[in-house]
Residue, then its C-alpha position, 0 to 999 in steps of 0.5 A: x500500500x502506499x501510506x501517508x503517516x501523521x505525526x511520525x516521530x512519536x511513539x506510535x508513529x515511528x512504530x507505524x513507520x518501522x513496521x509499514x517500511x518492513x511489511x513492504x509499504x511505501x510511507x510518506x512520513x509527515x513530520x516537524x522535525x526530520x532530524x527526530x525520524x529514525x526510519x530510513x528506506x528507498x520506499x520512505x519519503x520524508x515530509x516536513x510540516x508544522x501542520x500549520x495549514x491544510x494546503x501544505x499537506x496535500x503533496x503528501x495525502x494525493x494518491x495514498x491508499x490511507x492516511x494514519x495518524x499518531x497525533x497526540x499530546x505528549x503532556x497535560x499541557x498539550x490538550x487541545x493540540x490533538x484536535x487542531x492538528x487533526x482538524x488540519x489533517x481533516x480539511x486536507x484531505x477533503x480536497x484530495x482522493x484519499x479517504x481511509x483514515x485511522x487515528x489514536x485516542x484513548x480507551x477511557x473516551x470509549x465505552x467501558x468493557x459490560x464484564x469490568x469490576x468495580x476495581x475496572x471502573x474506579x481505575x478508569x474514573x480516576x485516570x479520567x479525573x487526572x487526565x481530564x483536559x487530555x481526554x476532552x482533547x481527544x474526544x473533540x477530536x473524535x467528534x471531528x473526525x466521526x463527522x468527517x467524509x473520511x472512511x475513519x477508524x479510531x483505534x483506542x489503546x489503554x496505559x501505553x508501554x514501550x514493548x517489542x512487538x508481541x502481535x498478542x493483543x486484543x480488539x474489539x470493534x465498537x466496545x474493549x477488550x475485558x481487563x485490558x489494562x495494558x498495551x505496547x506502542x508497537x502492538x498499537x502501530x500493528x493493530x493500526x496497519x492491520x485494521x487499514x483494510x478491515x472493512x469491518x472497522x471502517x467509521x467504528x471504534x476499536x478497542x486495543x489491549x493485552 
């Protein structure tokens, strides 16, 4: 497939960069600063841009079977920057043909597994409480993106950890694994690649974790 990835530097991204490179793809990475890009091939391009305005953007989503994007913020701080950016992203591809597009939120913006205990659920409030401004964020950005022409997935893992790749996780379109508490950056990034083509998770949420 010919892949455009936004936000290629980060966890998840860089994941998705490594592994689509290595299953054979060719990867248009958009990133802010090339210099923080660990990924090298004759099948990467690299991109560069701030995400500032849609029309920068459209030299690197024309043609692309699909759009994945690793946006996120890296602190407290950041909230509301995963909804601007996206909202950036989601105006550029209007004006091009590409319309798959899969995003990262998180596990406590979606619904709660129906089997969690009581442990299950008070984890999930306080996490929610603590990072409230974050999860605002991402669920704007899911409200964006739900509204979207795209053909969109939203792919949400719960406390993130940085693992080799296991291929073990779990996933569940519409809902969350039960007692899936944990899940690797680079098992995200292959969920991600894997759910591209799955037409079953098209304009759906799908639930990730160990």
């Amino acid at each position: 497939m010919k892949l455009t990835v936004v936000g290629a530097t980060g966890g998840i991204g860089s994941e998705i960069v490594r592994q689509a490179l290595a299953a054979g793809h060719e990867v248009t990475a958009v990133v802010r600063d090339p210099a923080r890009l660990a990924a090298e091939g004759d099948r990467l391009k690299v991109f560069t841009s701030d995400l500032t305005g849609p029309e920068g953007l459209w030299p690197a989503l024309a043609g692309r079977d699909a759009v994945l994007s690793g946006l996120g913020a890296r602190t407290r701080a950041d909230a509301g920057i995963t909804t601007r950016l996206t909202r950036t992203l989601l105006t550029a591809m209007d004006s091009t043909d590409v319309l798959r597009l899969l995003v990262v939120s998180a596990a406590p913006v979606g619904p709660a597994p129906a089997e969690d205990t009581l442990l299950d659920r008070a984890a999930r409030a306080v996490v929610s409480a603590v990072l409230k401004d974050v999860y605002a964020d991402l669920r704007a950005m899911e409200a964006e993106v739900a509204a979207s022409t795209t053909d969109w997935t939203v792919v949400r893992p719960p406390r993130l950890q940085d693992r080799p790749l296991t291929g073990a996780y779990r996933t569940v379109i519409g809902g969350f694994p039960s007692k899936g508490r944990f899940v690797g950056r680079a098992d995200v990034a292959h969920a991600m690649l894997s759910l591209v083509q799955d037409g079953r998770a098209t304009k759906q949420g799908v639930g990730v974790a160990y």
